[in-house]
C-alpha positions in Angstrom: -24.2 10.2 42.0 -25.5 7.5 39.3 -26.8 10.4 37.0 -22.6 11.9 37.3 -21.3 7.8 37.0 -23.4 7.4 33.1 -22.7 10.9 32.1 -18.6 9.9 32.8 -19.2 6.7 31.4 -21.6 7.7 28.1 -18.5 10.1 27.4 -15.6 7.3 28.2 -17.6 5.5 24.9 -18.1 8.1 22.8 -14.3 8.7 22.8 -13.7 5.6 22.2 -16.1 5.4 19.0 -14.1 8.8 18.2 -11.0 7.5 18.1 -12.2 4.2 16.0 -13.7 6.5 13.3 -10.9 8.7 12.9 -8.4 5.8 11.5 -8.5 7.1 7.9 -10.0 4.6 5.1 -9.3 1.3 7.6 -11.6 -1.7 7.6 -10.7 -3.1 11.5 -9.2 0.3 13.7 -5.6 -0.9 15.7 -6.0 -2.3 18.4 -5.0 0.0 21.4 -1.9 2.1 21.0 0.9 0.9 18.2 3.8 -0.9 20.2 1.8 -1.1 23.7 1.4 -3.2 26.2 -1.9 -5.5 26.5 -3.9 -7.8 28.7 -2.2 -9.8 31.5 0.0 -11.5 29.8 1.9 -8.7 28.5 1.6 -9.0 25.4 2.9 -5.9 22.6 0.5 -5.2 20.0 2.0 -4.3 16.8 -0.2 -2.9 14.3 0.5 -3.6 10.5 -1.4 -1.6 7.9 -2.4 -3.7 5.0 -3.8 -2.7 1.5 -6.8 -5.3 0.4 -4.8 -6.3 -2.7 -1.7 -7.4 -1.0 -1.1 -11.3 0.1 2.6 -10.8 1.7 1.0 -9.9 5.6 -2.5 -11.9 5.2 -0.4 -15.2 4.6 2.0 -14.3 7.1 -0.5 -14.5 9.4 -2.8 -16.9 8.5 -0.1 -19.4 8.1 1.1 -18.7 11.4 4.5 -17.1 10.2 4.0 -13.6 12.4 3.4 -16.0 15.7 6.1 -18.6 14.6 8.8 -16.1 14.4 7.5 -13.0 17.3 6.3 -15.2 19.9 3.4 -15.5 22.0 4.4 -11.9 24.1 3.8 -10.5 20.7 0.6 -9.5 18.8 0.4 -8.7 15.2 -2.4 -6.5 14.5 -3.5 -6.3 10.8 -5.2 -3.8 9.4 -6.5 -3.1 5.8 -6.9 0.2 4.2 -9.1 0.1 1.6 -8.3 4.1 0.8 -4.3 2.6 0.9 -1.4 4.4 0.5 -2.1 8.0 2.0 -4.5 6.5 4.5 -1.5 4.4 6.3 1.0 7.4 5.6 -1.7 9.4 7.9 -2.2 6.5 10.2 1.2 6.0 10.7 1.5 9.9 11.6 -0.8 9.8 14.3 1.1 6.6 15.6 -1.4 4.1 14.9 0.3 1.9 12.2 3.3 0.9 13.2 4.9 -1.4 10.3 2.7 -1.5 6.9 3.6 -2.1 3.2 3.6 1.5 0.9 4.4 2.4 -2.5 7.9 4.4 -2.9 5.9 7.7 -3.8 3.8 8.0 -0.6 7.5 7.2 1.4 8.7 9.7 -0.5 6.2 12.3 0.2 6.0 11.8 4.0 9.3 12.3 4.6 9.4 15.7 3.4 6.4 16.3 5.3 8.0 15.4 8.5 6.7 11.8 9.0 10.0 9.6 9.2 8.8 6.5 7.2 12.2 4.5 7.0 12.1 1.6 4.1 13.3 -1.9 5.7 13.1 -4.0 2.1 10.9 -4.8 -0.9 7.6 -6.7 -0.3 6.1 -5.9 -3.9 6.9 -5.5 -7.2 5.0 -5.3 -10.2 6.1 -5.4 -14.1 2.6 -5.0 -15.9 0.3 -4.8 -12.6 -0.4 -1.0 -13.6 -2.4 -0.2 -17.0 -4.1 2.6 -18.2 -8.1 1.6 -19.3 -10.0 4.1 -21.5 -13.7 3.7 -22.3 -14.9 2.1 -25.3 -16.9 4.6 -26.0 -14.2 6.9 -26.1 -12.9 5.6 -29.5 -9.2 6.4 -28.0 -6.7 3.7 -28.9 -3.2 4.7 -28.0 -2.2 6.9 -25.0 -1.4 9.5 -27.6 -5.3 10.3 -28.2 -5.8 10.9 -24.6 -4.6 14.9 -25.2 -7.4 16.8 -23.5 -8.9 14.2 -21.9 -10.0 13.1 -18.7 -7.6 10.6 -16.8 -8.6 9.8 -13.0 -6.1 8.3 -10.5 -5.0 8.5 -6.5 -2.7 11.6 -6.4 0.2 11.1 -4.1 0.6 7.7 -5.0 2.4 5.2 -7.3 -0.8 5.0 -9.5 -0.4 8.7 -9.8 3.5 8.3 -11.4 2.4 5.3 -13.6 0.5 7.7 -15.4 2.7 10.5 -15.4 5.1 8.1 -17.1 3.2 6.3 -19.5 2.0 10.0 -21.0 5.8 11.3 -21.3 7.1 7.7 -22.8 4.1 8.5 -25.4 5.3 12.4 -25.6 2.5 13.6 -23.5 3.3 15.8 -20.2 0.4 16.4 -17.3 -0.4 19.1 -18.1 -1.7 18.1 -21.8 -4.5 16.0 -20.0 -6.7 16.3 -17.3 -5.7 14.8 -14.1 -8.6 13.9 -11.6 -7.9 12.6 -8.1 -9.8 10.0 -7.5 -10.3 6.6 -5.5 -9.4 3.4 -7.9 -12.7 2.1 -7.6 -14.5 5.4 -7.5 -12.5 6.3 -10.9 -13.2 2.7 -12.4 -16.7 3.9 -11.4 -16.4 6.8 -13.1 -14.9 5.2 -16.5 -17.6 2.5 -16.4 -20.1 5.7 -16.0 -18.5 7.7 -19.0 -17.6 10.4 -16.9 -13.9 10.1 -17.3 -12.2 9.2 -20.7 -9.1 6.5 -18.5 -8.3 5.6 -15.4 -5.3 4.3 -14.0 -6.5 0.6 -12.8 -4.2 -2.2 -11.1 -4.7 -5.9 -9.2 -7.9 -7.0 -9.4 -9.5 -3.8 -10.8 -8.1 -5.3 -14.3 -11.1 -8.2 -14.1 -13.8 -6.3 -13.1 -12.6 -3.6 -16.3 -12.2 -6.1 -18.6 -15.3 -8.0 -17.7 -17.6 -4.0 -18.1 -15.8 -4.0 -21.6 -13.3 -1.4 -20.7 -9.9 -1.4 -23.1 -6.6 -1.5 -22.0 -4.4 0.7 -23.8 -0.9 0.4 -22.1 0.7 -0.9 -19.2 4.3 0.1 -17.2 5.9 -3.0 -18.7 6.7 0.0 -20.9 8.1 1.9 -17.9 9.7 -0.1 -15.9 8.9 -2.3 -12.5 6.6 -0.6 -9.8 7.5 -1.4 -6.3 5.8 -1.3 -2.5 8.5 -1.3 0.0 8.2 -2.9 4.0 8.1 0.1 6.1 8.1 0.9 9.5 7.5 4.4 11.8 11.0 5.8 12.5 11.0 5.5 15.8 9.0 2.3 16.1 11.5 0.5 14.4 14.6 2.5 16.6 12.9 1.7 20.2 11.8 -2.2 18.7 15.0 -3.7 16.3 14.3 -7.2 17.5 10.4 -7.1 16.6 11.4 -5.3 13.2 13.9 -7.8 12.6 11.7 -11.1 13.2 8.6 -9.5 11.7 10.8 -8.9 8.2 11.9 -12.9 8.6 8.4 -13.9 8.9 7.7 -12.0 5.8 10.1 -13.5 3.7 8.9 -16.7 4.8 5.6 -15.9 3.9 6.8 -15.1 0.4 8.4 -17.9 -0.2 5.5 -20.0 0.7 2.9 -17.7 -1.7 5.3 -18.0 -4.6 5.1 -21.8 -4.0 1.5 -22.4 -3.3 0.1 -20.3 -5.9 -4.1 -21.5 -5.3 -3.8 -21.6 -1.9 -2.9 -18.2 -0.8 -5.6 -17.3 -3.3 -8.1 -19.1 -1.5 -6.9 -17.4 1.9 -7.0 -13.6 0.2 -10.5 -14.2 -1.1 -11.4 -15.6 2.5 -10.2 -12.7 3.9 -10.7 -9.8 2.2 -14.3 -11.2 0.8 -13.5 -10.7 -2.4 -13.9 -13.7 -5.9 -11.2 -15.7 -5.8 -10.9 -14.6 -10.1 -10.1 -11.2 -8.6 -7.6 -12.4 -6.1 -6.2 -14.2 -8.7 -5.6 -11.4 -11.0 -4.2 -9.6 -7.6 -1.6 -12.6 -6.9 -0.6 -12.1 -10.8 -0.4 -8.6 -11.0 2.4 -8.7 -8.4 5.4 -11.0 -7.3 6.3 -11.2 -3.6 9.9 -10.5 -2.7 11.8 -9.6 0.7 15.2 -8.2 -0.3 17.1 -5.0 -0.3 18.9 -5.3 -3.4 19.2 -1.7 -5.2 17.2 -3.0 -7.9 14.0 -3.5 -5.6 14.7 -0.9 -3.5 16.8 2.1 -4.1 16.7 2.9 -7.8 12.8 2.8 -7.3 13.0 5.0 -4.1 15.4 7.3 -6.3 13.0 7.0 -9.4 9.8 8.1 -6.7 12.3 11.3 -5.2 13.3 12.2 -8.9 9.2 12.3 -9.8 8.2 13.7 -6.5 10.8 16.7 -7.4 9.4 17.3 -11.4 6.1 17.3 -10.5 6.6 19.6 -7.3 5.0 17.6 -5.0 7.9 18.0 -2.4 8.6 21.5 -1.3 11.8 19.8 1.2 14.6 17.5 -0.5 15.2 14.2 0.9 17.8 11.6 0.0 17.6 7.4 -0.5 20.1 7.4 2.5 17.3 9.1 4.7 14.7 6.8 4.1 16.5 3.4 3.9 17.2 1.5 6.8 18.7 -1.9 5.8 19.7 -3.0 9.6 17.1 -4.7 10.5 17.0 -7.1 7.3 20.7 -7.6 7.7 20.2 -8.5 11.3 17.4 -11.1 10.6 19.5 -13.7 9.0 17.1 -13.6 5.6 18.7 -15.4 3.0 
């Protein structure tokens, strides 16, 4: 009877461990099931998938925003993906993210995959956060020279159109370089190394490629803004409109307050995520933090994503801006 009690028990852990490891590219796994009931106070964990680079969620939490605005019944779980974009998408699949902040691309690509992402508003937007680096070594000085080479990004992601855009505002299509999927950091690695002629490099990865000597070459200040949109699972956001709607409040608040205290939610990234606080502060400058829905945040970039999505054939199923967006629950929050 005690030998049949640990064998049940040694296999009720090793599920559990299971279950931990198989949250793609996360740093903490959510905590129970997304939008569940906990503990004896009833309390609904909501889990929020991060990126490390972001401040918008960290500061809402830190400063007390999430709690100000949910409540004590509610729990805000924040988790950061260090593998971001298409490790949330996949999280959020498996219904263990419930809310999170994503590039337009990924959005884009789940929903013709079958996972209804719907967009709620901008968090993100960046003018010159996103710059092609080349190796010194290289001798390339202009994004023209980099025909036949070597360029490694994250496929699926907005790092991935930045490129793709840069090459064709320089008359240069994908398929007159190589494209390597690849990590930021590993393909920083890699340009560092020699192995790769560019890389695609944003936030913080700008400090520690200027500091190795790397060159930058262009940015999407020639292409236009770059945005990462406040999402939310379909039918998370359906069954929970009141959570939705105070969670997008305390977001703007929390925007707000980083665009006003500048070396403070600096200090409170670095605290958090570990990193220098010279890298967060090349993060908090790559980026401005805005909570809106305004069509020039929201849907020409979610049009812009579709319209690359569709060139580059990385969507077999069409979708539409009018699937995706969801504007209800900002409208309903009372955000000015």
């Amino acid at each position: 009877m005690v030998r049949l009690h640990f064998r049940k028990l040694l296999a009720a852990l090793l599920a559990a461990a299971a279950f931990s490891a198989a949250i793609p590219g996360c740093k903490n796994a959510p905590a129970q099931s997304s939008g569940s009931k906990s503990g004896s106070n009833v309390t609904t964990v909501v889990n929020v998938g991060d990126q490390p680079a972001f401040f918008l969620f960290k500061i809402a939490q830190e400063k007390g925003f999430f709690a100000k605005e949910l409540g004590g019944d509610v729990k805000v779980n924040v988790v950061s993906f260090v593998k971001q974009g298409p490790a949330i998408v996949e999280s959020m699949a498996s219904k263990n993210v419930d809310l999170a902040m994503l590039g337009t691309l990924p959005i884009v690509t789940a929903n013709a995959n079958g996972n209804p992402i719907v967009a709620l508003a901008s968090g993100n937007y960046s003018e010159k956060g996103f710059a092609l680096f080349v190796n010194p070594d290289s001798g390339i000085k202009t994004v023209e020279e980099l025909k036949g080479k070597t360029v490694g990004m994250p496929f699926g992601t907005n790092d991935h159109e930045a490129v793709v855009e840069l090459l064709e505002k320089h008359n240069l299509s994908s398929g007159d370089v190589k494209l390597m999927n690849m990590e930021s950091a590993d393909a920083l690695t890699a340009l560092k190394k020699g192995h790769i002629e560019a890389a695609l490099l944003k936030g913080n990865s700008f400090y520690s490629a200027t500091q190795a000597g790397e060159v930058k070459i262009a940015d999407n200040s020639e292409t236009g803004p770059i945005a990462n949109l406040i999402v939310g699972r379909k039918n998370f956001v359906e069954k929970n409109p009141e959570i939705t709607e105070k969670f997008l409040k305390a977001c703007a608040e929390a925007a707000k307050y980083i665009e006003s205290n500048p070396e403070e939610s600096i200090r409170i990234a670095a605290k958090i995520t570990g990193a220098s606080e010279d890298d967060e502060k090349i993060n908090y400058e790559s980026r401005s933090r805005l909570v809106s829905i305004d069509d020039q945040y929201v849907t020409v970039p979610l049009q812009k994503a579709i319209d690359f999505a569709k060139k580059q054939s990385l969507i077999s199923k069409d979708v539409t801006v009018e699937e995706i967006l969801n504007t209800s629950c900002f409208s309903k929050a009372g955000i000015a």
